[in-house]
ZADREN-908582 format. One record per residue (C-alpha): residue number from 1; residue in three letters; x, y, z. Coordinates in nm, 3 decimals, decimal comma. Layout:
N
<site><seq>NUM</seq><type>ALA</type><X>X</X><Y>Y</Y><Z>Z</Z></site>
...
This chain:
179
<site><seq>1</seq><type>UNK</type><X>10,581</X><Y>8,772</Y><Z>12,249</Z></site>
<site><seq>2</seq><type>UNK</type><X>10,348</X><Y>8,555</Y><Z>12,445</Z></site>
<site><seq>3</seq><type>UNK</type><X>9,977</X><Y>8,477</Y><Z>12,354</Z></site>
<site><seq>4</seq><type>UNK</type><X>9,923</X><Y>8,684</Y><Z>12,619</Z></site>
<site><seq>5</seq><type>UNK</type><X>10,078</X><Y>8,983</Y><Z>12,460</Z></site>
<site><seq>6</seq><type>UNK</type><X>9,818</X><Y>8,966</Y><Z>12,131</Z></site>
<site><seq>7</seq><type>UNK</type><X>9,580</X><Y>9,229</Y><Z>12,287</Z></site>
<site><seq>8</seq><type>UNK</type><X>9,870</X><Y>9,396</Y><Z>12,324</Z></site>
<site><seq>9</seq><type>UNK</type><X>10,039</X><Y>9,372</Y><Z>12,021</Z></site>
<site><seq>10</seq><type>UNK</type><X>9,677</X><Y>9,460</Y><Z>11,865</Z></site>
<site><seq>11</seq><type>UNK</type><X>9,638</X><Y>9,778</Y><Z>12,025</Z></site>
<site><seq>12</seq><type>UNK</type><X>10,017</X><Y>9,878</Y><Z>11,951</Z></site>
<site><seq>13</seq><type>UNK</type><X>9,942</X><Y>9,794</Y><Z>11,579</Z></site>
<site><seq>14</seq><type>UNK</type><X>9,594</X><Y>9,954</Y><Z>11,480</Z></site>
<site><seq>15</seq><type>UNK</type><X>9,644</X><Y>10,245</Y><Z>11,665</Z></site>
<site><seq>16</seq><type>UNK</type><X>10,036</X><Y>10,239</Y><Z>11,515</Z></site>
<site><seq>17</seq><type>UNK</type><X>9,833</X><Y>10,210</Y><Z>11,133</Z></site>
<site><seq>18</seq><type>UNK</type><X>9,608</X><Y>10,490</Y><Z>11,225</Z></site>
<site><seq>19</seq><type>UNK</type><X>9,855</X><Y>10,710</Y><Z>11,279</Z></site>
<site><seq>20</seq><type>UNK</type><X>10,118</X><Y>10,627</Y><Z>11,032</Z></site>
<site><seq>21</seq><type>UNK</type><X>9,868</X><Y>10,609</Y><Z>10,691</Z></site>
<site><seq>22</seq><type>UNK</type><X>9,626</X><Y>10,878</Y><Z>10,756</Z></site>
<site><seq>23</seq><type>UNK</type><X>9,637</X><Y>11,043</Y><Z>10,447</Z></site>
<site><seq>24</seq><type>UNK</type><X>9,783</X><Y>10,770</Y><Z>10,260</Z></site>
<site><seq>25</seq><type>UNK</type><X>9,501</X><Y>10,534</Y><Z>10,297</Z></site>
<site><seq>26</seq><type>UNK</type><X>9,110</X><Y>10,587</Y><Z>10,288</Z></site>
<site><seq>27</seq><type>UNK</type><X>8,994</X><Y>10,720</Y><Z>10,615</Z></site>
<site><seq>28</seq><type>UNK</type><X>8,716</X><Y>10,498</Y><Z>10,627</Z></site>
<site><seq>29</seq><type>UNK</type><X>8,958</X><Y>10,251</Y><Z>10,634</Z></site>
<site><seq>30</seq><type>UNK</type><X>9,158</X><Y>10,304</Y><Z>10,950</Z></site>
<site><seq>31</seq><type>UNK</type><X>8,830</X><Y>10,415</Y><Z>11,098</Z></site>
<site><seq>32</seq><type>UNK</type><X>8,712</X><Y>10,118</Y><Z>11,100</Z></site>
<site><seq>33</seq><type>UNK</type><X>8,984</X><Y>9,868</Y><Z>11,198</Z></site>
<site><seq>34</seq><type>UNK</type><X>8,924</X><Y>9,676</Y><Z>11,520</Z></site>
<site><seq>35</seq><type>UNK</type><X>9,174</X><Y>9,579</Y><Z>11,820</Z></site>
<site><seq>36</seq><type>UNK</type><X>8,930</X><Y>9,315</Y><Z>11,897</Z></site>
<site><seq>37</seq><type>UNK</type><X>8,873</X><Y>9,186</Y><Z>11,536</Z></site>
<site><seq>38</seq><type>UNK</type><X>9,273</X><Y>9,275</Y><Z>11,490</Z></site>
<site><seq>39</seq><type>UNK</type><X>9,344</X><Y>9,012</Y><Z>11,815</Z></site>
<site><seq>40</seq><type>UNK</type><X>9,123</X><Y>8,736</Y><Z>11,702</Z></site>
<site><seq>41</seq><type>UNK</type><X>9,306</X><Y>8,702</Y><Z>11,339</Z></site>
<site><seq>42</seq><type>UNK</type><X>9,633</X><Y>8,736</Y><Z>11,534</Z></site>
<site><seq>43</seq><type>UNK</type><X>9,541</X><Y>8,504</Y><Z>11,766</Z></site>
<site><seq>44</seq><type>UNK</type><X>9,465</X><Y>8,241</Y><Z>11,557</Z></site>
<site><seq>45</seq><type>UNK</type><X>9,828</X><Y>8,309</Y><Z>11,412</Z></site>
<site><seq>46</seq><type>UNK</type><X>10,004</X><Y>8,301</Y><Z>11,673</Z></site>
<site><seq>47</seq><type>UNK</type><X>9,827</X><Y>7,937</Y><Z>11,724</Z></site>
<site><seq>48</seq><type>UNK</type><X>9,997</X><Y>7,847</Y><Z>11,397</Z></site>
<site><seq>49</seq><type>UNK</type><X>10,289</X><Y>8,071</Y><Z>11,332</Z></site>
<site><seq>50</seq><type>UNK</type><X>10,593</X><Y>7,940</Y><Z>11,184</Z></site>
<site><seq>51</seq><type>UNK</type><X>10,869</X><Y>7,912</Y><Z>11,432</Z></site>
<site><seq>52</seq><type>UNK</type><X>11,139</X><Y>8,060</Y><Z>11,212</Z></site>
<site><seq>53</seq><type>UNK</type><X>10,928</X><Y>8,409</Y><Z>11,276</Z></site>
<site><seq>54</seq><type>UNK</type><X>10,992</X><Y>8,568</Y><Z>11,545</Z></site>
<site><seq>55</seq><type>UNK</type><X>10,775</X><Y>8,811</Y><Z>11,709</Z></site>
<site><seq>56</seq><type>UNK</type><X>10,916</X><Y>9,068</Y><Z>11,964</Z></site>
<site><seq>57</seq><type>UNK</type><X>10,743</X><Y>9,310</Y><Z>12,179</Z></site>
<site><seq>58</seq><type>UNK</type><X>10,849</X><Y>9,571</Y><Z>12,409</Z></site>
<site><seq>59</seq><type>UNK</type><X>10,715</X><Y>9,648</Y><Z>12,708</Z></site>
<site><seq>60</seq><type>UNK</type><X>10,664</X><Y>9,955</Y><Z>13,023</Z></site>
<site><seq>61</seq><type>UNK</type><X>10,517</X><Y>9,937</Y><Z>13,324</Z></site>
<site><seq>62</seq><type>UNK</type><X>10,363</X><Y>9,587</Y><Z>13,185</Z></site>
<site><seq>63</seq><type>UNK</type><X>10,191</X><Y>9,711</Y><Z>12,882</Z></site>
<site><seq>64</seq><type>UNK</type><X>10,299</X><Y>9,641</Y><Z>12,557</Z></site>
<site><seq>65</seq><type>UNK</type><X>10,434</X><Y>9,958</Y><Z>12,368</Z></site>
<site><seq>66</seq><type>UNK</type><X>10,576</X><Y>9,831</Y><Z>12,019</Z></site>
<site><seq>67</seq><type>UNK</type><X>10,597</X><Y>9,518</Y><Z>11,828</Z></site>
<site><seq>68</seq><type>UNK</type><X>10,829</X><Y>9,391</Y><Z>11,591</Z></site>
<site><seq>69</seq><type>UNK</type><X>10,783</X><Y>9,048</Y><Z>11,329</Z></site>
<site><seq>70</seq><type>UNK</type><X>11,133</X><Y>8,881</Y><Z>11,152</Z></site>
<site><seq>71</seq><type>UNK</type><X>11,176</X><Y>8,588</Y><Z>11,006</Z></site>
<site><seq>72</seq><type>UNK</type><X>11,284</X><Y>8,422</Y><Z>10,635</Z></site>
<site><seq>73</seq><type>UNK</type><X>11,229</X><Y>8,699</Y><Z>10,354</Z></site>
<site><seq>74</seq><type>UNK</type><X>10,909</X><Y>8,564</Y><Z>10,116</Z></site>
<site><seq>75</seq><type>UNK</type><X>10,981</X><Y>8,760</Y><Z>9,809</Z></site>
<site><seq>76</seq><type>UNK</type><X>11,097</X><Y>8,490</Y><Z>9,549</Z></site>
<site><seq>77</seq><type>UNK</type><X>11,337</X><Y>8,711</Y><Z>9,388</Z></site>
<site><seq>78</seq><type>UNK</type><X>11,543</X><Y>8,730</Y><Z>9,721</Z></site>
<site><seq>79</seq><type>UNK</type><X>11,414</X><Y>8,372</Y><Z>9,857</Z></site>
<site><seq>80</seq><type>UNK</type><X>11,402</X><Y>8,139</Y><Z>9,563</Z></site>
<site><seq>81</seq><type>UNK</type><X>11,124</X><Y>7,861</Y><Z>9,657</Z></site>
<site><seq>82</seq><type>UNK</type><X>10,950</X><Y>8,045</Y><Z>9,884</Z></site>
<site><seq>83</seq><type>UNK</type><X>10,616</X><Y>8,041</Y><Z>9,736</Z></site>
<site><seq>84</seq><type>UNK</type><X>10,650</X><Y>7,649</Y><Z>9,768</Z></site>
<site><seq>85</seq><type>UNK</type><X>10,625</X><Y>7,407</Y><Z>10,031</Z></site>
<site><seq>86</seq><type>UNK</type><X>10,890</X><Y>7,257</Y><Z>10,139</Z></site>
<site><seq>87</seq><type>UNK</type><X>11,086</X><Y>7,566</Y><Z>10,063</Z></site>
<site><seq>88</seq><type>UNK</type><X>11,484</X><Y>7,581</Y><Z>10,062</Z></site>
<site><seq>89</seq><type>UNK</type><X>11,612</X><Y>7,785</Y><Z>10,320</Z></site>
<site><seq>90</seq><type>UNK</type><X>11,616</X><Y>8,132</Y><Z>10,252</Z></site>
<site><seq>91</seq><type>UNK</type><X>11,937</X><Y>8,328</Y><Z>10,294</Z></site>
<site><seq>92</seq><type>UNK</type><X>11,759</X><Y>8,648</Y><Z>10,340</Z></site>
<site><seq>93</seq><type>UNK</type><X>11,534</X><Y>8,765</Y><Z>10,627</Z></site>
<site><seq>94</seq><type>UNK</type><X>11,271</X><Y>9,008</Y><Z>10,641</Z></site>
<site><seq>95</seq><type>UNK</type><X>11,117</X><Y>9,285</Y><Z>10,879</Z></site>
<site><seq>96</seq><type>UNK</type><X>10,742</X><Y>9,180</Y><Z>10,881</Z></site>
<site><seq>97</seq><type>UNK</type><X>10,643</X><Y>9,485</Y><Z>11,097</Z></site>
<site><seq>98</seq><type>UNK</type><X>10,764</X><Y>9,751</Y><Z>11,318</Z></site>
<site><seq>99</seq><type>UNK</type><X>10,488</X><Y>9,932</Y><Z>11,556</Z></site>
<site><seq>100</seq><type>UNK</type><X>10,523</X><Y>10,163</Y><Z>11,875</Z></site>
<site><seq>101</seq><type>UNK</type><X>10,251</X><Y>10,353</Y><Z>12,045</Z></site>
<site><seq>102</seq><type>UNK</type><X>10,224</X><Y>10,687</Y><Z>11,824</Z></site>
<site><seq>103</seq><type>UNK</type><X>10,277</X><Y>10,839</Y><Z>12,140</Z></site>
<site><seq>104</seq><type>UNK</type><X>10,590</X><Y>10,688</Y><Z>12,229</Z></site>
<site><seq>105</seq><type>UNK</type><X>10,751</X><Y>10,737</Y><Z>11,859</Z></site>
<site><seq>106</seq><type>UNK</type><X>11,081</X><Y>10,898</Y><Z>11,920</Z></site>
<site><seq>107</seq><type>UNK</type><X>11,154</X><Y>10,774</Y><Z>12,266</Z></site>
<site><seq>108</seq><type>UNK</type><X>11,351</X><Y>10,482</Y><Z>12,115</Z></site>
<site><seq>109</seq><type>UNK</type><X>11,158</X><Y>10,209</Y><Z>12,144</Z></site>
<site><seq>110</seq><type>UNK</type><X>11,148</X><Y>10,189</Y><Z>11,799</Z></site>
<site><seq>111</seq><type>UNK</type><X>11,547</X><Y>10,157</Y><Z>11,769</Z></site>
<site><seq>112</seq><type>UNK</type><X>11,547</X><Y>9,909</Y><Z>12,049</Z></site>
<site><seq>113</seq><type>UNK</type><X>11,275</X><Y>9,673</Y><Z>11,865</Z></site>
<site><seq>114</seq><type>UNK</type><X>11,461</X><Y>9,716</Y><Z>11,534</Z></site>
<site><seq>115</seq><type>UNK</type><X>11,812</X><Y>9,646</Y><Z>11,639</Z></site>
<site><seq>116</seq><type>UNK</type><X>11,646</X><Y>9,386</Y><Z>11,836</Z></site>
<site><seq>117</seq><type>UNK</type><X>11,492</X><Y>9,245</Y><Z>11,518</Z></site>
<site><seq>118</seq><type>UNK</type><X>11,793</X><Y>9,303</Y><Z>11,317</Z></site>
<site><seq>119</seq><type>UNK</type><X>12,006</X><Y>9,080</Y><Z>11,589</Z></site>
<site><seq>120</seq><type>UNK</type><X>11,769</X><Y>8,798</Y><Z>11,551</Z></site>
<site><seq>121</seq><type>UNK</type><X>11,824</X><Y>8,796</Y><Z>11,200</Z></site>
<site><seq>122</seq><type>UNK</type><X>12,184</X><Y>8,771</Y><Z>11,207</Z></site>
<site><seq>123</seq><type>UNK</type><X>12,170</X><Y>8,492</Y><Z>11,488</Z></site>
<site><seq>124</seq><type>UNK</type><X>11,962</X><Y>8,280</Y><Z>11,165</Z></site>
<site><seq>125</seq><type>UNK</type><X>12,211</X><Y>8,385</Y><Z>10,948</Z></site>
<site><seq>126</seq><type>UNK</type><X>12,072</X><Y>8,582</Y><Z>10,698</Z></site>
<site><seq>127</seq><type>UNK</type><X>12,305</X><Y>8,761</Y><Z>10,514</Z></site>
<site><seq>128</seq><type>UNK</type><X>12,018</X><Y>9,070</Y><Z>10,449</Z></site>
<site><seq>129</seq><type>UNK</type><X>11,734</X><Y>9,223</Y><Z>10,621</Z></site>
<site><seq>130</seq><type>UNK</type><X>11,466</X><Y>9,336</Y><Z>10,386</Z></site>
<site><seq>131</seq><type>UNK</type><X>11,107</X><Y>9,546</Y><Z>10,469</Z></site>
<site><seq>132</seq><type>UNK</type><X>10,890</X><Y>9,669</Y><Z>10,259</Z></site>
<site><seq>133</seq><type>UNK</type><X>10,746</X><Y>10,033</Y><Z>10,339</Z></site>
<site><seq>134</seq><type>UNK</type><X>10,446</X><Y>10,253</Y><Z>10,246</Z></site>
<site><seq>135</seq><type>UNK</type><X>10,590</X><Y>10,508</Y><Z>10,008</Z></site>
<site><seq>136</seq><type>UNK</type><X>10,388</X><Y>10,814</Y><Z>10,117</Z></site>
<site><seq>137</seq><type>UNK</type><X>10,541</X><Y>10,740</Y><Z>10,455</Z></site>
<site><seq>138</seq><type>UNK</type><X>10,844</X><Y>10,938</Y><Z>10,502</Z></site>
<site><seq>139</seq><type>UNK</type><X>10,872</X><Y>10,934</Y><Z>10,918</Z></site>
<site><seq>140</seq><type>UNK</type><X>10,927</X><Y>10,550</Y><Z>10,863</Z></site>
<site><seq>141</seq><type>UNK</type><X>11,152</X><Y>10,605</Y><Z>10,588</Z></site>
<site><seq>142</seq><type>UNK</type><X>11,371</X><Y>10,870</Y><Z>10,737</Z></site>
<site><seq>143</seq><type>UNK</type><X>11,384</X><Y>10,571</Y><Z>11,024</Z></site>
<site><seq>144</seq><type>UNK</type><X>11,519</X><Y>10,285</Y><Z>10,836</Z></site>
<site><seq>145</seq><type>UNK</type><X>11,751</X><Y>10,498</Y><Z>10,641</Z></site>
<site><seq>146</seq><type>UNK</type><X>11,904</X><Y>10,627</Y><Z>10,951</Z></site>
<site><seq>147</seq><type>UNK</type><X>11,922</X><Y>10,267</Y><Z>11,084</Z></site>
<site><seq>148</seq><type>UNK</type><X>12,129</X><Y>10,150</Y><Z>10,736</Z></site>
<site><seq>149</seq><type>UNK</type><X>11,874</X><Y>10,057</Y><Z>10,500</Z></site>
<site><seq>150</seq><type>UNK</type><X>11,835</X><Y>10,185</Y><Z>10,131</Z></site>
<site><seq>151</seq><type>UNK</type><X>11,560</X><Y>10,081</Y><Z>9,881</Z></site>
<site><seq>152</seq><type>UNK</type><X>11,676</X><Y>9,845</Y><Z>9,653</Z></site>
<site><seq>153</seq><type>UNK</type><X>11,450</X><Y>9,912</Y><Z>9,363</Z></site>
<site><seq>154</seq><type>UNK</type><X>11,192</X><Y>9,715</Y><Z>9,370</Z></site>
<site><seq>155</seq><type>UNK</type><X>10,778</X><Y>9,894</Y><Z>9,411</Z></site>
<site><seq>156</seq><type>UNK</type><X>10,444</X><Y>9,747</Y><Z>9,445</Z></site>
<site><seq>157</seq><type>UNK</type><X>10,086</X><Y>9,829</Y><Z>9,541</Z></site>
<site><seq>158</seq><type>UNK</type><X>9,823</X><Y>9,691</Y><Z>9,714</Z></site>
<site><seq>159</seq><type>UNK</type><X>9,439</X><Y>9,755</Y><Z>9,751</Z></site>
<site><seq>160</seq><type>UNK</type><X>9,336</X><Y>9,937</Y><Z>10,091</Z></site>
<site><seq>161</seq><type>UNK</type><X>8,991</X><Y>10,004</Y><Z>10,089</Z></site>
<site><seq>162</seq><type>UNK</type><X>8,980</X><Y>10,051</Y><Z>9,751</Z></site>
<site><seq>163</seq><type>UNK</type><X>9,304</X><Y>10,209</Y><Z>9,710</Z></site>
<site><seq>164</seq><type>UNK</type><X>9,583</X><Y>10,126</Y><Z>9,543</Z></site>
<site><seq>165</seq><type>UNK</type><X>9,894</X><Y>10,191</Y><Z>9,799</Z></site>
<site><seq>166</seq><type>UNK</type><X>10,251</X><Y>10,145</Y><Z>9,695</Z></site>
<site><seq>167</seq><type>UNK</type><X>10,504</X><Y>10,001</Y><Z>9,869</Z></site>
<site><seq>168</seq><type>UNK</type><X>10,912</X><Y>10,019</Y><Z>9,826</Z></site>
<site><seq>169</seq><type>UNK</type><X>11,126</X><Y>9,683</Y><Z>9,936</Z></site>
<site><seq>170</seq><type>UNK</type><X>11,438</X><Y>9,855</Y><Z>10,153</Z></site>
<site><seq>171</seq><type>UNK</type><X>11,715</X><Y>9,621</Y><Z>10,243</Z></site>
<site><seq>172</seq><type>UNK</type><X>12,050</X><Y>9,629</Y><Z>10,465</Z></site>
<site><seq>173</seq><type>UNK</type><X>12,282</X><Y>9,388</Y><Z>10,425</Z></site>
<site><seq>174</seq><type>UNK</type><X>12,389</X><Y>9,202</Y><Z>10,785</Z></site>
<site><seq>175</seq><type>UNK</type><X>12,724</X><Y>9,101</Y><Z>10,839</Z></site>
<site><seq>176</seq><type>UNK</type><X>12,921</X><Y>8,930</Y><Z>11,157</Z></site>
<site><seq>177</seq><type>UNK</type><X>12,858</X><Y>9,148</Y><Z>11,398</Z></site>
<site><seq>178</seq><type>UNK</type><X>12,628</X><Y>9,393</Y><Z>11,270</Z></site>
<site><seq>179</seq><type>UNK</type><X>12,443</X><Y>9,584</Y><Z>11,540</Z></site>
């Protein structure tokens, strides 16, 4: 990903949460979300971003048709330290997000970005690959646990709009030449 991929990468996401959580989080909600506002937070990331994430996009024709975020896991129960600065190195990594125009889900591109992501995290050496996915969302689930990953357990929520929406961690351990 480039800086000039963030309008890009905006698009590909609030459409990709639009699509993906209708139903599971308040409609006013995804209504009102913002590629513009979406590009100028991201933006301003990308200024700042840690270089141990890595951000991948894929691309047709020139446009930017899914994104994909990895880099060191941040839960301290699987990256002791994390929630300090300087941290120690975590061991893990995690998926930060996977997105694909809702149009193009199915094609693949999806499977390309996340063995794509998953390769980048064994290049750092991390011996897992965690994500954490929206419960109610069993497309993305039936993806990941096709792709290897199983959820280990752990559950939390977070406010959307009001909302309480919970979340399960999944995780796949990575070996030596894990595709």
């Amino acid at each position: 990903m480039t800086e000039a991929d963030v309008d890009g990468v905006s698009a590909v996401r609030v459409r990709g949460w639009q699509a993906a959580y209708r139903g599971l989080m308040p409609q006013a909600y995804l209504d009102a979300m913002s590629v513009t506002a979406d590009a100028e937070r991201r933006r301003s990331w990308f200024a700042r971003r840690s270089p141990e994430v890595a951000d991948l996009v894929a691309e047709a024709a020139g446009e930017v048709i899914g994104w994909a975020s990895v880099g060191p896991a941040r839960d301290p129960d699987i990256a002791p330290g994390a929630e300090e600065l300087p941290a120690p190195r975590p061991t893990a990594g995690e998926l930060f997000a996977l997105y694909v125009t809702p149009r193009l889900i199915g094609t693949g591109v999806g499977c390309a970005l996340l063995a794509a992501a998953t390769d980048h995290a064994g290049t750092k050496g991390f011996h897992a690959l965690y994500l954490w996915v929206v419960r109610g969302n069993t497309r993305a689930r039936r993806f990941y646990e096709r792709a290897g990953f199983e959820p280990d357990g752990v559950e939390e929520t977070y406010e959307v709009g009001g909302r309480s929406v919970p979340e399960l961690r999944y995780r796949r351990p990575l070996t030596a030449g894990t595709p």
